[in-house]
C-alpha positions as CSV (number, residue, x, y, z in Angstrom):
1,X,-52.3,152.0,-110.2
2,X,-55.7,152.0,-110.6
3,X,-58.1,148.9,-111.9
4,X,-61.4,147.6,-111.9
5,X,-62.2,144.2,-110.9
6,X,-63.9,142.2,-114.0
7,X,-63.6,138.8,-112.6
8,X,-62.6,136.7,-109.7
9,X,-61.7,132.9,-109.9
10,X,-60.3,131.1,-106.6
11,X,-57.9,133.6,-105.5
12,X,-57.0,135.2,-109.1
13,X,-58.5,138.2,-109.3
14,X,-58.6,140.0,-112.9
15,X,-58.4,143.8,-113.0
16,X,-58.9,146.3,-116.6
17,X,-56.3,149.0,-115.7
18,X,-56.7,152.5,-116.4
19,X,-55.8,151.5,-120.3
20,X,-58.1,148.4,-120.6
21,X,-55.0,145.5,-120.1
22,X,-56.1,142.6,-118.6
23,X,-53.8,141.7,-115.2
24,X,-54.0,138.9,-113.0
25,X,-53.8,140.1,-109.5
26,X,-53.4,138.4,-106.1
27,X,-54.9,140.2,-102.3
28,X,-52.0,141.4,-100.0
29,X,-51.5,139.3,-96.9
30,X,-53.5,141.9,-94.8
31,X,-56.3,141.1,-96.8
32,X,-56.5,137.3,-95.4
33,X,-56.2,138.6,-91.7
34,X,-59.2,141.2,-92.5
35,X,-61.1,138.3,-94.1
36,X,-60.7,135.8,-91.1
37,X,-62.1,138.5,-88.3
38,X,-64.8,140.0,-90.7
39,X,-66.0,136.0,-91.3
40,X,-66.1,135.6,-87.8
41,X,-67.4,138.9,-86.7
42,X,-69.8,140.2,-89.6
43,X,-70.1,137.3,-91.5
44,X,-69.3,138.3,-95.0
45,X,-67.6,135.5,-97.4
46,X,-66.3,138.1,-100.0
47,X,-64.0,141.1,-99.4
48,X,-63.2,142.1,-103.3
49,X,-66.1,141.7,-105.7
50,X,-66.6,142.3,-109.1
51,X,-67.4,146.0,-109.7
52,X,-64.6,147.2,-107.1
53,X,-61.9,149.5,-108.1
54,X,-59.1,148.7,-106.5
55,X,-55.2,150.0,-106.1
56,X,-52.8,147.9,-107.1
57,X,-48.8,147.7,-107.6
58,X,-47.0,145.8,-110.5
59,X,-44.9,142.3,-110.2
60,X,-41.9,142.0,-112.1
61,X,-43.8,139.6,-114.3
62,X,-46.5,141.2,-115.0
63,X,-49.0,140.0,-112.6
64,X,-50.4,142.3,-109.9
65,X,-50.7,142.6,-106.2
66,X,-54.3,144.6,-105.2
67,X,-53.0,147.0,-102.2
68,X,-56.5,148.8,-101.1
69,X,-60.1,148.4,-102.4
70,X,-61.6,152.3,-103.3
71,X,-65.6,152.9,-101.6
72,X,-68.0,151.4,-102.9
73,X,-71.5,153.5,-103.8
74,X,-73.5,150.2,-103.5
75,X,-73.1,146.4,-103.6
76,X,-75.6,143.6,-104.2
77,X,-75.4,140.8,-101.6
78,X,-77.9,138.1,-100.7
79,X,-77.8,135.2,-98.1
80,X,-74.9,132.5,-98.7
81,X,-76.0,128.7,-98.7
82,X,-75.5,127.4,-95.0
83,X,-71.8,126.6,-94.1
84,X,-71.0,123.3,-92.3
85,X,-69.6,124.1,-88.7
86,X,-71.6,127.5,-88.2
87,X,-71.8,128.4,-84.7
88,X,-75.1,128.3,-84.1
89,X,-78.6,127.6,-86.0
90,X,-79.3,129.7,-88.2
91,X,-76.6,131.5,-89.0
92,X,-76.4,133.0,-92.4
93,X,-73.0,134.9,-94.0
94,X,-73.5,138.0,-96.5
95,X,-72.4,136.8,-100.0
96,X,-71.8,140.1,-101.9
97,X,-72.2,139.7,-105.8
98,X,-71.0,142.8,-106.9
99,X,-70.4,146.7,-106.7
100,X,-70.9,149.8,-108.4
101,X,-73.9,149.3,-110.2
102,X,-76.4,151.5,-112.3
103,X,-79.0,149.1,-113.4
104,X,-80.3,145.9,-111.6
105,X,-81.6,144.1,-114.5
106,X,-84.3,141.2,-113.2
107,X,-84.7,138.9,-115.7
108,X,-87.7,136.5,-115.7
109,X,-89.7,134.3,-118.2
110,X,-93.4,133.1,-118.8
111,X,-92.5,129.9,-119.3
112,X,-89.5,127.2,-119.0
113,X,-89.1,128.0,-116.3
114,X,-92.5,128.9,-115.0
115,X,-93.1,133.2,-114.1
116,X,-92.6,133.6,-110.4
117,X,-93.6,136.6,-109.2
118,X,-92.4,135.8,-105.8
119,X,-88.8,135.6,-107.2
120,X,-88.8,138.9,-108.3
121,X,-90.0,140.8,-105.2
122,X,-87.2,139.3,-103.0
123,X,-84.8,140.8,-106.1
124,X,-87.0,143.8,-105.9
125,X,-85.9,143.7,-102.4
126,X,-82.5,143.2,-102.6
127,X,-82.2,146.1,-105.6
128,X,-84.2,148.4,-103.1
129,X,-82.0,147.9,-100.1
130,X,-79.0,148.6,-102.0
131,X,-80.6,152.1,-103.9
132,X,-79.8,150.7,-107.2
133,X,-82.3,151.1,-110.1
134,X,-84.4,148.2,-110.9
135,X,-85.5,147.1,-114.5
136,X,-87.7,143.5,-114.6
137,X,-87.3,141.7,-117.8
138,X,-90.1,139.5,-118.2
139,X,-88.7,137.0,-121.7
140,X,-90.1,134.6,-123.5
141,X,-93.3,136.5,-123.9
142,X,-94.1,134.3,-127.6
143,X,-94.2,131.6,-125.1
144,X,-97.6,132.3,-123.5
145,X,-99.7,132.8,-125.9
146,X,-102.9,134.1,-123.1
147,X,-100.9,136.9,-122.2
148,X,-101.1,135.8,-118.4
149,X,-97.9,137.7,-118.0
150,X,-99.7,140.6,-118.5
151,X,-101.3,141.6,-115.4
152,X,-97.9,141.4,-113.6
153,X,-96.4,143.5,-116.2
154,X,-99.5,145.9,-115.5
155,X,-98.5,145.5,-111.6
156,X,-95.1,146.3,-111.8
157,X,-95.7,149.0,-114.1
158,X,-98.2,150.5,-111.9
159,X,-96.3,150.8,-109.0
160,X,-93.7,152.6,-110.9
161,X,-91.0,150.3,-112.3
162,X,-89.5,149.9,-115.8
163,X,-90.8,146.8,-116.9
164,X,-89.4,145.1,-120.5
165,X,-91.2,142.6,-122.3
166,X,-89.4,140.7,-124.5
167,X,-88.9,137.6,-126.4
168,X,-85.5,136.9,-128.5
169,X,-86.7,134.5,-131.2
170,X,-89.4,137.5,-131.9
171,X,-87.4,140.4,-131.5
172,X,-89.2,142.4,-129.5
173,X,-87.9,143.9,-126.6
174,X,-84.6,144.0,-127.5
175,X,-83.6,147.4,-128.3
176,X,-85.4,148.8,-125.8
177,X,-83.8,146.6,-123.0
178,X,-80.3,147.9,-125.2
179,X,-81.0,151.4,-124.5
180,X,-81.6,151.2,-121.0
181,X,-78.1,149.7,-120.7
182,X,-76.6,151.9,-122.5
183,X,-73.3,153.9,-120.8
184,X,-74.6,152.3,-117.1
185,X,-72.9,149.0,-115.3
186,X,-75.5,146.7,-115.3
187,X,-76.2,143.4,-113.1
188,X,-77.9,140.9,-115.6
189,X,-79.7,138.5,-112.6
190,X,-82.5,135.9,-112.8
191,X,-83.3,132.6,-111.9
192,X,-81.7,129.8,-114.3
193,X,-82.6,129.1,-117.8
194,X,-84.8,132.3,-117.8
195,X,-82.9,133.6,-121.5
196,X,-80.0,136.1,-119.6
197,X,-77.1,134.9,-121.7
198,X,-79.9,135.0,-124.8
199,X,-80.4,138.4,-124.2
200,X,-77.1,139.5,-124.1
201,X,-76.3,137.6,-127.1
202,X,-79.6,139.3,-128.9
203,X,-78.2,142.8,-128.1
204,X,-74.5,142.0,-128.1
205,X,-73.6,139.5,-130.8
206,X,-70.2,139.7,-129.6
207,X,-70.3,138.4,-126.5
208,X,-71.4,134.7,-128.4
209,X,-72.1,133.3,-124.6
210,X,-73.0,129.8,-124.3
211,X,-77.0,128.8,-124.2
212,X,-77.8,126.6,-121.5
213,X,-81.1,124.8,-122.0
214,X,-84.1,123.9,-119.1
215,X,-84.0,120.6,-117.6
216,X,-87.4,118.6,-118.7
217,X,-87.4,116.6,-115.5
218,X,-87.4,119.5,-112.5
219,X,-88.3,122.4,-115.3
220,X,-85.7,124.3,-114.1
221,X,-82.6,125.4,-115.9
222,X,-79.0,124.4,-115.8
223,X,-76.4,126.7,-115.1
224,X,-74.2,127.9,-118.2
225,X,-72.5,131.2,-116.4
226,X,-70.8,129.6,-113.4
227,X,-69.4,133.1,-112.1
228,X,-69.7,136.8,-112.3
229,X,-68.2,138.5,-115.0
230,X,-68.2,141.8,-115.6
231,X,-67.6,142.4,-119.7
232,X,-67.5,145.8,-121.3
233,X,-69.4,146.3,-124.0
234,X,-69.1,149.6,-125.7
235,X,-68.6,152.8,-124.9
236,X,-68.6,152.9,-121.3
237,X,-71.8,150.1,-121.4
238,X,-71.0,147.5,-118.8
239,X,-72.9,144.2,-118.2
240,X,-72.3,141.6,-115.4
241,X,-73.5,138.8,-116.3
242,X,-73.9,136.2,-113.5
243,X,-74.7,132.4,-112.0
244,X,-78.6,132.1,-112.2
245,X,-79.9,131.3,-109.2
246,X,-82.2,128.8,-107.7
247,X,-83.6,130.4,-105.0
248,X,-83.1,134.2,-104.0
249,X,-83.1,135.6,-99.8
250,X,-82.1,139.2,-98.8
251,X,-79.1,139.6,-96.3
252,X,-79.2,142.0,-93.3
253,X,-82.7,143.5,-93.6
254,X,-84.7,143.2,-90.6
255,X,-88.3,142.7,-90.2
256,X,-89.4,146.3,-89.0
257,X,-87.3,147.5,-92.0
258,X,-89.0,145.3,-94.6
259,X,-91.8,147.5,-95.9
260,X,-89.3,150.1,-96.7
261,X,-88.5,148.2,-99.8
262,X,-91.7,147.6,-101.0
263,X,-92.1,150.9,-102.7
264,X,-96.0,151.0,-102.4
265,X,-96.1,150.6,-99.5
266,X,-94.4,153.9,-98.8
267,X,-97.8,156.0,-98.7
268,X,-99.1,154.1,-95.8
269,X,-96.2,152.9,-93.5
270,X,-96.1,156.7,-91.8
271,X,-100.0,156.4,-90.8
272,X,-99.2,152.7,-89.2
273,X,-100.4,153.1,-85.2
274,X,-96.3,151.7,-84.3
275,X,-92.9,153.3,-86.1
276,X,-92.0,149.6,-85.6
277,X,-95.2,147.7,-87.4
278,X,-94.0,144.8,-89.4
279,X,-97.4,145.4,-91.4
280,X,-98.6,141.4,-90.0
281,X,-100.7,141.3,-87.2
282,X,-100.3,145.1,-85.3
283,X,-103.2,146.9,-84.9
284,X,-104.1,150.1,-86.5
285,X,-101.5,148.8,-89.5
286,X,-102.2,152.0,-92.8
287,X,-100.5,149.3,-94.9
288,X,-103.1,145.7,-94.3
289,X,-105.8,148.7,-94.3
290,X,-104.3,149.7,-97.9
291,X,-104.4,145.8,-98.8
292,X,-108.4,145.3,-98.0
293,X,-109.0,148.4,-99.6
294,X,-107.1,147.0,-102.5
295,X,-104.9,150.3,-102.5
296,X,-101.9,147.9,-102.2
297,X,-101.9,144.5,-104.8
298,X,-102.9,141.5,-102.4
299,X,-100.1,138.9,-104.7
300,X,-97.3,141.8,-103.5
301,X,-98.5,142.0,-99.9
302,X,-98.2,138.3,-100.2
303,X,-95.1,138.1,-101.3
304,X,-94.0,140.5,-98.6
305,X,-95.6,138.1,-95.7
306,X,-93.4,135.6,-97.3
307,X,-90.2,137.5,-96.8
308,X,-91.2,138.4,-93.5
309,X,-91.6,134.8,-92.2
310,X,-88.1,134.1,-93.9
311,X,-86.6,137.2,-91.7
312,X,-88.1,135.7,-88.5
313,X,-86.9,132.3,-89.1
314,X,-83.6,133.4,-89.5
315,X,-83.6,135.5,-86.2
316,X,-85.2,132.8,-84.2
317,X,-82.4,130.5,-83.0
């Protein structure tokens, strides 16, 4: 039989079958011998995800036992926290989030917590690496009332993504954001306390998720979603709504292949003297040439530097 992975917890995995019944599912024994060489080989933490559609077989009490996982056409992964006991410094396992996506929905806010446009590039990044469409969000827009979020929105727009302001105790935003959602799977992500679950709850009533509020001391929010769930909605409108994050780092991109997913950079990086210019300190670089001539934004090109030095930190041991 055929299911789709909605949510994982420990090692109960929860599958919609082909006529939407909820069944609890175990892995197949294989699946822990697969696990153990691909943690020690490829270093990868998860081997079913939400978003997967797997085969399964029935247990005589109803629960489930998932046989095979079908291909993927994407998944979204990021850098796992340092384990204790890695081998050697550095080392950094691939913790995938989920699969099958439409829409990467990058949710940020103006204030509480503070707009960090730095944040969303590495989920630009991430969204760009894995060829999955990327919306930014920017909430909370009654909350500055200079419009500083403005020139960002400008930015993002200008470089050609879909970029939705919005603000839920205004209403403005909201239907728009809806209609981009509409009959796609969709990863809700963003940092904490940036208004995700307020979102959802402003376009799906329904879902009635839990409002988590921003810590005053360290102006960051506290976690209210404390895994990824994947919830239909209507129709064949899918959200996953997930675990905000504190901090954000691609997995498995190396430095050479960086400027690929900055998408304006694209015009340039086939002029660049070297096929292998990491777009820092080579000479005859189209792409630092694009920056002074202010043909590329200078806050993106930083934000790329900062990747960049994250990348060579990593591969440095």
């Amino acid at each position: 039989m055929k299911g789709l992975v909605y949510k994982i917890e420990s090692k109960d995995y929860y599958i919609l079958d082909e006529n939407k019944n909820s069944i609890r599912c175990s892995l197949r024994g294989k699946f822990q011998k697969e696990f153990n060489l691909k943690k020690n080989k490829l270093f990868e933490v998860d081997l079913v995800v939400v978003g997967d559609f797997v085969e399964f077989t029935l247990n005589h009490d109803g629960s489930g036992v998932i046989e095979s996982i079908y291909e993927r056409k994407n998944f979204i992964s990021r850098k796992a926290p340092r384990i204790k006991g890695a081998s050697f410094r550095g080392e950094r396992l691939e913790q995938k989030i989920a699969s099958n996506v439409d829409n990467i929905i990058i949710v940020s806010s103006t204030q509480n917590p503070q707009f960090n446009n730095k944040t969303i590039d590495r989920f630009l990044v991430i969204g760009e690496s894995s060829n999955v469409n990327c919306v930014i969000v920017i909430n909370k827009i009654d909350l500055d009332k200079e419009n500083n979020f403005k020139s960002f929105s400008d930015l993002y727009k200008k470089i050609g993504y879909s970029v939705i302001e919005t603000s839920v105790n205004e209403k403005i935003g909201i239907q728009e954001l809806k209609n981009i959602l509409s009959n796609k799977i969709n990863l809700i992500w963003g940092q904490s306390g940036v208004g995700k679950s307020s979102l959802l709850n402003a376009m799906f009533p329904i879902l009635n998720l839990k409002i988590g509020d921003v810590s005053q001391k360290t102006s960051k929010g506290k976690h209210t979603t404390v895994t990824s769930i994947l919830k239909k909605i209507e129709n064949e409108t899918y959200v996953i709504d997930t675990p905000g994050v504190r901090e954000i780092e691609p997995y498995g991109i190396t430095k050479e292949d960086l400027g690929h997913y900055f998408i304006e950079f694209k015009d340039f990086i086939n002029e660049c003297k070297f096929n292998t210019c990491t777009h820092f300190h080579e000479p005859d670089c189209a792409v630092r040439k694009a920056v002074e001539e202010n043909r590329i934004s200078l806050e993106r090109y930083k934000s790329y530097l900062n990747i960049l030095e994250t990348i060579e930190d990593d591969m440095n041991f």
